[in-house]
Backbone as CSV, one residue per row, in Angstrom:
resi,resn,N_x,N_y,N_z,CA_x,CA_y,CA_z,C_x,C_y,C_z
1,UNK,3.090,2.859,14.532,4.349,3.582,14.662,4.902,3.922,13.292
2,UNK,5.467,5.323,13.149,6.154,5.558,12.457,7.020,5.307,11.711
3,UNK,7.941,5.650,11.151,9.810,4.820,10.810,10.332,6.084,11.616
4,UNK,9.615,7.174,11.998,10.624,8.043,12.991,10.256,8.373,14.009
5,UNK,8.938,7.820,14.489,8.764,7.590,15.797,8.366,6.696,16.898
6,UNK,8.511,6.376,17.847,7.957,4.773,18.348,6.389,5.374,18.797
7,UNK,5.851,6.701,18.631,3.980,7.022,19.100,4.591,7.383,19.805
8,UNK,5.759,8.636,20.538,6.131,9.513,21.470,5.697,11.401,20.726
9,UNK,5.622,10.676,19.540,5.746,12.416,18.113,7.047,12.632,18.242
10,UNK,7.943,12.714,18.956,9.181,12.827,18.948,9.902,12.046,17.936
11,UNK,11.101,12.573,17.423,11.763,11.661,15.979,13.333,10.898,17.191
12,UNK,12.977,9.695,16.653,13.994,8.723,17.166,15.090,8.954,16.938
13,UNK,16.254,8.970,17.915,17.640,9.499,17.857,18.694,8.825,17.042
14,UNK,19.571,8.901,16.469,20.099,7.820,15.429,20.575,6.221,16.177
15,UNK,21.180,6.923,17.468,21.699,5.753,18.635,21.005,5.088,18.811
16,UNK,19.119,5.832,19.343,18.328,4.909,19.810,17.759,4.411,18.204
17,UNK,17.354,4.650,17.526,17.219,3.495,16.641,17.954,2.528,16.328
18,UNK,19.503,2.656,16.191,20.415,1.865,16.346,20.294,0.722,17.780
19,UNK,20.149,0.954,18.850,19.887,0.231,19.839,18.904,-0.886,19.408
20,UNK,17.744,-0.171,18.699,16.768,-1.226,18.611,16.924,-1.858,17.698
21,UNK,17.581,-1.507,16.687,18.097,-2.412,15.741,19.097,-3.317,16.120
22,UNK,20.286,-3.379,17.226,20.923,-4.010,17.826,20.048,-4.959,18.345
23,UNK,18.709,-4.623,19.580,17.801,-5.545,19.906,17.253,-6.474,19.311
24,UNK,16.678,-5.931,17.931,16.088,-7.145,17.191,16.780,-8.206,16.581
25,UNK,18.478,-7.106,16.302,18.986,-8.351,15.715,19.083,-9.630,16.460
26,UNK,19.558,-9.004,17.996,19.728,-10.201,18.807,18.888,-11.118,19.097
27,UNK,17.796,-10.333,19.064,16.414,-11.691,19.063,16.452,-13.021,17.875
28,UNK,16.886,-12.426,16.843,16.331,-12.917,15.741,17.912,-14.131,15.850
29,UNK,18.667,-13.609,15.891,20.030,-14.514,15.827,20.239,-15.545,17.341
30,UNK,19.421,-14.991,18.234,19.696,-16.094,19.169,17.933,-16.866,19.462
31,UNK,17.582,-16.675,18.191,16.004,-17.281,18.138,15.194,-17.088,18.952
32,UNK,15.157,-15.542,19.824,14.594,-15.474,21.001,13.468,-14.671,20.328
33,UNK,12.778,-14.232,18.848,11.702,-14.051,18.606,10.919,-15.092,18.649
34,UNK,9.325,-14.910,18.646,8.411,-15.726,18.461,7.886,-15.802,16.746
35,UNK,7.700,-16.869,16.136,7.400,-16.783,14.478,6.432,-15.095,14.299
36,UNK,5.513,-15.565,15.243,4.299,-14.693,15.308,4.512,-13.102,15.212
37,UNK,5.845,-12.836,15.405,6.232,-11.151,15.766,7.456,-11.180,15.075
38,UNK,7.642,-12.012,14.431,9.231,-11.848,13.359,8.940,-10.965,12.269
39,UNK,7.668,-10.805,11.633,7.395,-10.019,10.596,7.436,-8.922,10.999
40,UNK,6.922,-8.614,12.147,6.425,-7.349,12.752,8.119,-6.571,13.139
41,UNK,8.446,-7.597,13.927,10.071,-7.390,14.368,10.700,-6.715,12.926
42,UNK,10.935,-7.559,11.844,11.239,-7.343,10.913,11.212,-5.930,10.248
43,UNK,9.745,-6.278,9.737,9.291,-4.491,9.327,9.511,-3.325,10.445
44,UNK,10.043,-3.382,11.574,10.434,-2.167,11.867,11.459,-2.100,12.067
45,UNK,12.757,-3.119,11.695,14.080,-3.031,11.499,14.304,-2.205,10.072
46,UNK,13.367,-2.331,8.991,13.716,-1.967,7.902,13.210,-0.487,7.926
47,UNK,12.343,-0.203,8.886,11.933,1.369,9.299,13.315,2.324,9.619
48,UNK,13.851,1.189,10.247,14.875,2.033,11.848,15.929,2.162,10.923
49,UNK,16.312,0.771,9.636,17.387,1.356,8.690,16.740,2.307,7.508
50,UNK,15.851,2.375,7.174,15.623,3.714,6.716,15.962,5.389,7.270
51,UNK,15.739,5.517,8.439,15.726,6.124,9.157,17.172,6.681,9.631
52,UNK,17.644,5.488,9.879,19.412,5.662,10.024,19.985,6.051,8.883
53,UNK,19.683,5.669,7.639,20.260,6.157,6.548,19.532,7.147,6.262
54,UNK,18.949,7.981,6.323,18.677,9.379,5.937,19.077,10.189,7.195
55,UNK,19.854,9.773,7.839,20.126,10.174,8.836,21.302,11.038,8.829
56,UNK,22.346,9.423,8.417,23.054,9.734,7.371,23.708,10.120,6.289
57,UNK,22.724,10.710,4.926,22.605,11.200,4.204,22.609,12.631,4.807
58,UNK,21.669,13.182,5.499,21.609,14.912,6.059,23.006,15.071,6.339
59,UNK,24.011,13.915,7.539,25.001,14.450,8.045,26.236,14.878,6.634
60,UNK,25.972,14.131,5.812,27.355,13.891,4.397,26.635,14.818,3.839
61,UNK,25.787,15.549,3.692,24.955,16.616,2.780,25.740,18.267,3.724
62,UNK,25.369,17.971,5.122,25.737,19.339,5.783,26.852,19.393,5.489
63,UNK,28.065,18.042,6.005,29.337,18.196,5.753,30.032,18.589,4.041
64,UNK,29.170,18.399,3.497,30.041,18.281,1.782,29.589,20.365,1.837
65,UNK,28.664,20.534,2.069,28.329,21.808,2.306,29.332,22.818,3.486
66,UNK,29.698,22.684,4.047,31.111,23.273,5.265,32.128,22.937,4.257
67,UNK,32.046,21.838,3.884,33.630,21.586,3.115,33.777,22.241,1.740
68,UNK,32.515,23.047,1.367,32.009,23.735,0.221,32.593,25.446,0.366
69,UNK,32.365,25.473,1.681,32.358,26.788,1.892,33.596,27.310,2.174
């Protein structure tokens, strides 16, 4: 998998990456990962905040650009 797609080719929505980043956190804070998939868990939390923050970045880029014009 991608950092912008889960293997659909489609690019992950900011919400739904956010969701899954909500998911993992909760795993990880109520110890409901297994050791074995915490890395894995892990590295695609740091995908999904990549992802969210350039996400981010486009929206403050369009807006500084309208507020330009």
């Amino acid at each position: 998998m991608s950092d912008k797609t889960k293997g659909s080719g489609e690019e992950l929505s900011f919400s739904a990456a956010m969701e899954e980043l909500e998911r993992i956190l909760r795993g990880v804070e109520g110890e409901e990962t297994d050791i074995d998939v915490l890395g894995d868990e892990l590295k695609r939390a740091a995908e999904l905040l990549e992802l969210c923050r350039g996400q981010v970045l486009i929206r403050l880029e369009d807006d500084s650009q309208r507020d330009e014009l």
